[in-house]
C-alpha positions as CSV (number, residue, x, y, z in Angstrom):
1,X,15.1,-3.8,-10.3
2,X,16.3,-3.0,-6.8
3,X,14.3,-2.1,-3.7
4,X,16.0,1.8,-4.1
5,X,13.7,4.4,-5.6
6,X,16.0,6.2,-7.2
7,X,15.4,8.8,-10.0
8,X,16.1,6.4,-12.9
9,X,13.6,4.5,-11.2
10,X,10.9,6.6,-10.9
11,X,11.2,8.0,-14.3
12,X,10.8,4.3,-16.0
13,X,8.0,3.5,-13.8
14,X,6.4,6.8,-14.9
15,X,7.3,5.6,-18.4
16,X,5.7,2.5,-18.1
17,X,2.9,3.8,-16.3
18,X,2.2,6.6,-19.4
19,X,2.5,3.3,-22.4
20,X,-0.1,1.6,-19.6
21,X,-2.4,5.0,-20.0
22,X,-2.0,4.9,-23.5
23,X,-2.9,1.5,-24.1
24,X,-6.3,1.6,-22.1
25,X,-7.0,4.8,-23.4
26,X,-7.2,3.1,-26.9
27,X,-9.4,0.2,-25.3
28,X,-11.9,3.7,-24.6
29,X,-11.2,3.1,-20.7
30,X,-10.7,6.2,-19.7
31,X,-10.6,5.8,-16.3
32,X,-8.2,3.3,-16.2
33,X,-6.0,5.5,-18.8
34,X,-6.3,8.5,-16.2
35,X,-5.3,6.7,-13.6
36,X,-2.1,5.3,-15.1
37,X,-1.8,8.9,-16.4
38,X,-1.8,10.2,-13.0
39,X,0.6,7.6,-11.6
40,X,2.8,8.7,-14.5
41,X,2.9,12.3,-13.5
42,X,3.2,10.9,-9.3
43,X,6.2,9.3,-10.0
44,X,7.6,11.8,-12.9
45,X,7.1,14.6,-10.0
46,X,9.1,11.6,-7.2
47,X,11.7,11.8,-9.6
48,X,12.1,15.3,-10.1
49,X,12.2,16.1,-6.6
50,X,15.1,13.6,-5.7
51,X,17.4,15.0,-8.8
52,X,16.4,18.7,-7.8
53,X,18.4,17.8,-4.4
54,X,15.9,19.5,-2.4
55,X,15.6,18.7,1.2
56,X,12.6,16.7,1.7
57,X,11.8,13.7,3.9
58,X,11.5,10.9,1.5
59,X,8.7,9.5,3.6
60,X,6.6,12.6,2.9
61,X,7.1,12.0,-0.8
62,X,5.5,8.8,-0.7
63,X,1.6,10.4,-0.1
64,X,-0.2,12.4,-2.6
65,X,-0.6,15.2,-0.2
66,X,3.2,15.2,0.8
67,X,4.3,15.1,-2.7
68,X,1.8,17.6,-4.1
69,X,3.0,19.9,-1.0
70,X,6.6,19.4,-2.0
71,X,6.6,19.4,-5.3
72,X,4.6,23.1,-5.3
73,X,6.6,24.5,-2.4
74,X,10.5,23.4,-4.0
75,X,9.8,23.3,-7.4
76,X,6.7,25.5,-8.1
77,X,7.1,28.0,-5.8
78,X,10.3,30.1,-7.2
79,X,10.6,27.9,-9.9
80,X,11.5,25.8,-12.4
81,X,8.0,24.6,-12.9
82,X,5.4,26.8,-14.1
83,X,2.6,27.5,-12.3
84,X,0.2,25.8,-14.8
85,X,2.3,22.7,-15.0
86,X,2.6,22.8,-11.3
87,X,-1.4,22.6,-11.1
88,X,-1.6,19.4,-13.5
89,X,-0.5,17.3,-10.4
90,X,-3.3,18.6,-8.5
91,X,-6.3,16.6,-8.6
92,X,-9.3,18.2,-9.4
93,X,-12.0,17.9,-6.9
């Protein structure tokens, strides 16, 4: 695999990371499972900003914050994402 982080990219990783969730989750660690769950949606929501073809700096996609800020403002905001699917990404405190 190559150094780029391209769309492709971030979708497998978000693949592997969700057969990773899946896998402890059946092992009853469910904090490891929500973790790799979590990564799963990070990278799904990297990914879905970059083939959107919004304008963001693809440093600030690289931070929770950034990404979470991004992700609501360009693809939450006016749409495509639902509101409810939008929160999901969202850690709870």
């Amino acid at each position: 695999m190559s150094g780029e982080l391209t769309p492709a990219v971030l979708m497998a990783k978000a693949v592997r990371a969700s057969a990773s969730a899946r896998v402890l989750l059946d092992l009853d660690d469910v904090d490891g499972a929500c973790n790799r769950a979590y990564y799963a949606m990070f990278d799904a929501a990297r990914a879905a900003l970059r083939t959107s073809g919004a304008l963001v700096q693809p440093n600030r996609i690289k931070t929770h914050g950034g990404l979470i800020a991004a992700f609501g403002l360009h693809l939450v905001k006016n749409g495509p994402i639902s509101r409810e699917l939008g929160h999901l990404l969202k850690p709870n405190p």
